[in-house]
N, C-alpha and C positions, 0 to 999 in steps of 0.2 A: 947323654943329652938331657936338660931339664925341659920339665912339660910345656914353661915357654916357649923353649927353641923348638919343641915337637911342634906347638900350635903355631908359630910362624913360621916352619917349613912348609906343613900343611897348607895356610895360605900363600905361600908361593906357588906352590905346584896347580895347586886348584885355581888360584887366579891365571897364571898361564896358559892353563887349558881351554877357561872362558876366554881368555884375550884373543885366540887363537882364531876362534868362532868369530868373534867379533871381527876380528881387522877382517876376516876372507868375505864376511858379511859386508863388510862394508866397503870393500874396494868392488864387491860385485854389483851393489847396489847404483856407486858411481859408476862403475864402467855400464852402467844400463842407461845409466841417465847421460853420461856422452855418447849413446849410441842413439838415443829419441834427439838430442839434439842436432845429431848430425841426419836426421830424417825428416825431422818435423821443423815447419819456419820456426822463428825465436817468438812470434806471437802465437802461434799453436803450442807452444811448449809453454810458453808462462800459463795460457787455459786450464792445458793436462795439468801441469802441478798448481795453481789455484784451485782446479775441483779436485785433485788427490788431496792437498791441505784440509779443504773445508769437509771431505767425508772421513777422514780418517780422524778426526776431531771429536766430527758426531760419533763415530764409532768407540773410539777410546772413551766418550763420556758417560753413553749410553749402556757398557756392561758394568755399568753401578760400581765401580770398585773390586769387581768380583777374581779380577785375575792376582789380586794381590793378598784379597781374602783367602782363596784359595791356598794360594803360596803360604800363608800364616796359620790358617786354622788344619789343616788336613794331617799335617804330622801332629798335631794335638788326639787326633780320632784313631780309632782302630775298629775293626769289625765291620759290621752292617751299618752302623752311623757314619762312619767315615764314606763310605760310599752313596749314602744316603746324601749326605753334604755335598761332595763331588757330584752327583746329578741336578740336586736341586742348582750349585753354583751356574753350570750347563746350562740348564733349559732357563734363568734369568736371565744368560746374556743373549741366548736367541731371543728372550722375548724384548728385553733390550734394544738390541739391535735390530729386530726389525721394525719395533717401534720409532727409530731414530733412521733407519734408511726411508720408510715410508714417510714420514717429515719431511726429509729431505730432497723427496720427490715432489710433494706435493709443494713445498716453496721455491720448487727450484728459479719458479720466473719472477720472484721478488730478488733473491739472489743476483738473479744474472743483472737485475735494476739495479740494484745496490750498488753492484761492480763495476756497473756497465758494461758488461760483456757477454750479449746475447750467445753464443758459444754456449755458455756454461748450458744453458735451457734442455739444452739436448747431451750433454757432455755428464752432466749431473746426475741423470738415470743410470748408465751403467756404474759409473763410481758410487751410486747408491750402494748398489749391490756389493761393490768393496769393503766400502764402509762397515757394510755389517759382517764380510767374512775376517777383516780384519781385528774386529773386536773379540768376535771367538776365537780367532786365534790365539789373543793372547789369552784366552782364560784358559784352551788346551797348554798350553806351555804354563800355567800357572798351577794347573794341576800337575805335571811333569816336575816345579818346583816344589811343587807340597808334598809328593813321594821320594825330593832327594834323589830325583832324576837330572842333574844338573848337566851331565853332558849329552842324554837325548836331547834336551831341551835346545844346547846348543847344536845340536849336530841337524833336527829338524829344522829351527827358527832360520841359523843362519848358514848352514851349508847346505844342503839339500836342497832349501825352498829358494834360495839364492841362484844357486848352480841351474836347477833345471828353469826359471823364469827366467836366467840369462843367457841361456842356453835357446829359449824359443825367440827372445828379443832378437840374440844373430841368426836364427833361420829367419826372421820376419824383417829382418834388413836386409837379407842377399836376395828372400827371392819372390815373400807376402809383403810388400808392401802396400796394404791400407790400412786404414788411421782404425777401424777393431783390432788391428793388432796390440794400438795400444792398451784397450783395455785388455786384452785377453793376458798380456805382463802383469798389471798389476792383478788381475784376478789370480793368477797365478800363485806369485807370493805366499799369501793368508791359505791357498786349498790345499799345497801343499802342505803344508805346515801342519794346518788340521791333520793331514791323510796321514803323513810318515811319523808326525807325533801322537798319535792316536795305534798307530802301530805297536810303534815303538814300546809305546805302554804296555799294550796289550800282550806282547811279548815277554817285557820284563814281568807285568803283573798277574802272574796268571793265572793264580787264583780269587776269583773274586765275590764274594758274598753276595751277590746284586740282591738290591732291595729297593722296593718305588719311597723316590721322599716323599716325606709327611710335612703339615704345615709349621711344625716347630723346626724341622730342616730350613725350610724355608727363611724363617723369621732369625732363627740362631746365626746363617750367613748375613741377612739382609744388615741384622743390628752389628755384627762386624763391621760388616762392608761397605752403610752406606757413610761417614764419614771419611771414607777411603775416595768415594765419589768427588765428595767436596774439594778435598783434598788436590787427588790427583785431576781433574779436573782445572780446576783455578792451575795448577801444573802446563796440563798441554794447552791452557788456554796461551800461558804466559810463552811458550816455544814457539807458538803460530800464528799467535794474533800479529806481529808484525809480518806475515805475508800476505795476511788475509787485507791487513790495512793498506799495503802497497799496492791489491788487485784495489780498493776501494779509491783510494788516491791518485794514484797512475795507471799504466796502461798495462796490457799484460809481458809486455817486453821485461819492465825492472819486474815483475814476480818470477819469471825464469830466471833470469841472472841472478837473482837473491837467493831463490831457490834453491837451483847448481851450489852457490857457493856454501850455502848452510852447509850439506854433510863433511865438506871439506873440513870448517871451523870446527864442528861437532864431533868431529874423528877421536879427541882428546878425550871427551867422555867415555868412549872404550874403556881407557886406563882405566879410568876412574872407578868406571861401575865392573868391572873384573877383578878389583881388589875387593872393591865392598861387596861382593857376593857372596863372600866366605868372612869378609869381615867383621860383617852382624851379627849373625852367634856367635864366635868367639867373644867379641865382645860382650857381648849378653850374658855372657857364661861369665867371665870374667867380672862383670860387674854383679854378676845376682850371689858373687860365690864372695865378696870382697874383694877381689886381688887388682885394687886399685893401681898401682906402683907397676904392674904385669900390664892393664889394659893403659895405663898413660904409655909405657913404652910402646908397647904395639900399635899407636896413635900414633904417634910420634916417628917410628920408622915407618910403617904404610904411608905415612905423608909422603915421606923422603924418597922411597920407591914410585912412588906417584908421578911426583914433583921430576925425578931424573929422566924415568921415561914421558913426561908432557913440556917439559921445556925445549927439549930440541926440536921437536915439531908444533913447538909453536914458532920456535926462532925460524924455520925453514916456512914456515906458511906466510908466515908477515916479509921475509925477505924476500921473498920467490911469488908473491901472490898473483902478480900480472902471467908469467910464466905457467904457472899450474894453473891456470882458470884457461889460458887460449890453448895450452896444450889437453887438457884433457878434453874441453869442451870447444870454442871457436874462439875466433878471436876477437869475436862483440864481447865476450863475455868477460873479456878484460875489465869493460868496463864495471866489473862489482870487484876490481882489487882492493881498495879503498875500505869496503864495505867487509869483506871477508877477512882482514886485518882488523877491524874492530872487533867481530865477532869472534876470533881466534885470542883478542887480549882477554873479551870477557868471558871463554869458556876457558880457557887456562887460570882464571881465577876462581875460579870455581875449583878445580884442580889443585890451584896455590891451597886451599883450605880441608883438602886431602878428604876421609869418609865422613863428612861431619853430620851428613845427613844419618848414615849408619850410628854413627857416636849419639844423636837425638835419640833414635829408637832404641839402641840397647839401654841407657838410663831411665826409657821411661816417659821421655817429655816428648808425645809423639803429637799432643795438638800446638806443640810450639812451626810443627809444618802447617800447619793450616794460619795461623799468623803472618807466616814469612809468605806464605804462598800469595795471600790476599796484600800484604807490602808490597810486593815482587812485581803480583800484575797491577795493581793502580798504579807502580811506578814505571812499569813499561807500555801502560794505556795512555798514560796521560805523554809521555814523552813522545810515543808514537805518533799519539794527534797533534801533538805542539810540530816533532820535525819531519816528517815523511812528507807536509805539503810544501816544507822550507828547503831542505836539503835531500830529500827523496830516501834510496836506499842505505845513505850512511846514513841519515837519521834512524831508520829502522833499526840499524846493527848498533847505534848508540845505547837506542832504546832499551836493546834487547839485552846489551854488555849490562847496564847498569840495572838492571830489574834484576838478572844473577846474582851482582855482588852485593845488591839486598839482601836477597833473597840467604846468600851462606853469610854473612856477617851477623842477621840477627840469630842462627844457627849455632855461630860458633861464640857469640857474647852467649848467649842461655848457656850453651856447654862450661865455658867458664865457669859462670856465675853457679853452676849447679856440682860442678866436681872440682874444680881447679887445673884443666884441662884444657889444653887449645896445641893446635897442631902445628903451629911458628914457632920457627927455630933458627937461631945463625948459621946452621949446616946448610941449610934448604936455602936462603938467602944468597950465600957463599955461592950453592954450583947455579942458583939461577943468574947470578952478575957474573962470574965466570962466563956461563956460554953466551949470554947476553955480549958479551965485550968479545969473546972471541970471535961468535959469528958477525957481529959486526966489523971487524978488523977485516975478515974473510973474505964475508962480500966486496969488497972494495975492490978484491984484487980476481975476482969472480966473475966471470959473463952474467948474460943473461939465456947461457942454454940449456938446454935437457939434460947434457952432460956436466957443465958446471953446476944444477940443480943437486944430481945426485953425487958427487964427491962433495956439494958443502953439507947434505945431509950426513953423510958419511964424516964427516969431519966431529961436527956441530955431535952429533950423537957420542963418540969416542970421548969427546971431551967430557960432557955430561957423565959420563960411567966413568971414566979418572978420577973425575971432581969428587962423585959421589963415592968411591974408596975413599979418596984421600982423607975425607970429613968424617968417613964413620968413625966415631967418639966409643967402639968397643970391639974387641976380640970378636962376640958375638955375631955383633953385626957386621962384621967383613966377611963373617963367613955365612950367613946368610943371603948377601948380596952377591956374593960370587956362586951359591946354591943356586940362586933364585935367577940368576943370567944363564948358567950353564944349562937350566932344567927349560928354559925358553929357547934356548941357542940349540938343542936338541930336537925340541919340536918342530922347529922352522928347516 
């Protein structure tokens, strides 16, 4: 087997693994948020997730960059510096985050004007304290990344913290019913996460040099990490400013129904960021070694793997969208199929353009993300103010679709322009009009049930993994694609 075929089996297996995490993460996620809906009125639940938007915001803004810093500099260190780093990275995003939950409290009643929804006044305090457990969370999973802890990382973040907050959600629907129940869920989340990832460490790590950091620790993270702030930042501003515009615009009613439907649409980016998690060094490696010809292929089929598994569920979420929104959540919440259909075209484009954000950083052009970021959100600011007061929540998802495809087109022209490089291909085109045309054929002759829901899923997927044989253009890669099905069909 040549060392390409070793480094692309590798990232099959390892992306599989993260995929794993994810989807379980994420169907528990939802199944938490149909269980607060089916508890809490549909204006109590647009509240809850309007102030879980706006502290988790603050929190992601306020640990400086540091959870990504972390993930980046820590396998660079060894010894006593390394762990020096690691603490300083820690005690910035506590002070961080409690800088940014205390804000939060003390604005809470300009907020609740802003939105019009006195709720938030008193709702904001406890989700303060989210806010900031949330931000450390991620910087303990960012240190889990930076030791190459990549499946505590998932086994904390998204199984365990998952499992057991979904797990106190259905004691607190059958038998605690009041409304602290809701916060004691999401506080959940982030403490566990810290607790079992913090373990976990400690377990695997365990020997450890401790040593208190020094203020060149300190500064050595901060000058990594603060245009990581900018960065990521103008990032989750561009994912949640349109909820945060629809609590300012409308009532709390469309922010739950936007809300619900978000993680729905967002399911896709699983794929996406479970390839590029192992994508990025290889690629790195590939690019700092020469083996240009090795990283375009690798580009090139990660699209294709992408591309096969995000097209059938996007064909199944746009056809089926009234269906999967009353069935998981109620049947008001039909009312965002429209919306959740938009949002599912513009995160499968994002997908259409496979690792490109990975492809940016291994060459090199990593402040070309802070251009696209800053494109991305004036272009889904300004669209947000123009339609959220015209057409309500589908203006938001228009908004939000096209600030995306900003956001990877000026991405994947720099990639061009810089290596000769871009992830479109007529194979990829091929299985997306392929299942495009057959689920559309399908549906026709399809209900509208739960039953007909999952045999066209069933279907719509079959054909995508045919298609995607049929096209592969080498030896190679048929048998990688069939490695890399078998090695998932296993896990599951």
């Amino acid at each position: 087997m040549s060392d390409g075929s070793s480094r692309l089996g590798s990232l099959a297996l390892s992306s599989g693994t993260l995929l794993f995490g994810r989807i379980f993460g994420k169907l528990a996620n939802v199944a938490g948020l149909a269980l607060l809906t089916r508890e809490l009125t549909s204006s109590n639940f647009g509240v809850v997730m309007l102030a879980y938007t706006i502290s988790s915001v603050i929190g992601l803004i306020c640990v400086c960059g540091i959870p990504n810093g972390l993930a980046s500099l820590l396998p660079r260190l060894d010894g006593k510096r390394k762990i020096r780093v690691l603490l300083s990275g820690i005690s910035i995003s506590i002070a961080g985050g409690l800088i940014g939950s205390t804000l939060l409290v003390f604005f809470r009643k300009e907020i609740s004007m802003v939105t019009s929804e006195p709720q938030l006044t008193t709702i904001l305090v406890p989700f303060a304290a989210f806010g900031f457990l949330f931000g450390l969370s991620k910087s303990v999973t960012g240190v889990l990344r930076g030791y190459k802890l990549s499946t505590e990382a998932t086994l904390s973040r998204d199984i365990i913290a998952e499992s057991l907050s979904l797990a106190f959600l259905v004691f607190w629907f059958l038998s605690w019913e009041s409304f602290e129940g809701v916060y004691v869920y999401w506080w959940l989340i982030p403490i566990t996460s810290i607790l079992v990832g913090s373990v976990l460490f400690l377990r695997k790590i365990s020997e450890l040099p401790f040593s208190f950091p020094q203020v060149d620790d300190y500064k050595y993270i901060l000058d990594f990490s603060w245009p990581l702030t900018i960065e990521s930042g103008f990032v989750v501003l561009m994912s949640n400013i349109d909820v945060i515009l629809i609590g300012v615009f409308l009532t709390s009613t469309p922010v739950g129904i936007y809300k619900a439907a978000q993680p729905i649409a967002m399911s896709m980016v699983i794929i996406l960021t479970s390839f590029t998690f192992l994508y990025l060094p290889l690629a790195s490696e590939m690019y700092e070694n020469g083996e240009l010809k090795e990283l375009n292929n690798l580009y090139k089929i990660c699209t294709k793997w992408i591309i096969t598994f995000s097209i059938p569920l996007t064909t199944v979420i746009i056809a089926y969208s009234e269906t999967i929104l009353s069935t998981v959540y109620q049947q008001e919440f039909a009312a965002g199929a429209t919306a959740l259909s938009i949002l599912t075209i513009g995160v499968f484009l994002r997908t259409f353009f496979g690792p490109n954000g990975a492809m940016i950083k291994a060459i090199s052009k990593t402040t070309v993300d802070l251009y696209a970021s800053v494109a991305s959100l004036l272009t889904n600011l300004c669209l947000n103010l123009f339609l959220i007061p015209r057409i309500g929540m589908v203006g938001a998802a228009i908004a939000t679709a096209t600030g995306f495809t900003v956001f990877n087109l000026i991405e994947v022209v720099v990639t061009y322009k810089s290596v000769k490089m871009q992830p479109i291909s007529k194979e990829n085109i091929q299985i997306i009009l392929t299942v495009i045309i057959f689920g559309g054929v399908a549906r026709q002759f399809l209900g509208d049930t739960v039953g007909s829901l999952f045999l066209f899923s069933l279907l719509v997927g079959i054909v995508s993994l045919i298609s995607s044989l049929v096209v592969a253009d080498s030896t190679e890669e048929r048998r990688l694609t069939r490695e890399f099905t078998t090695k998932v069909s296993e896990m599951f």
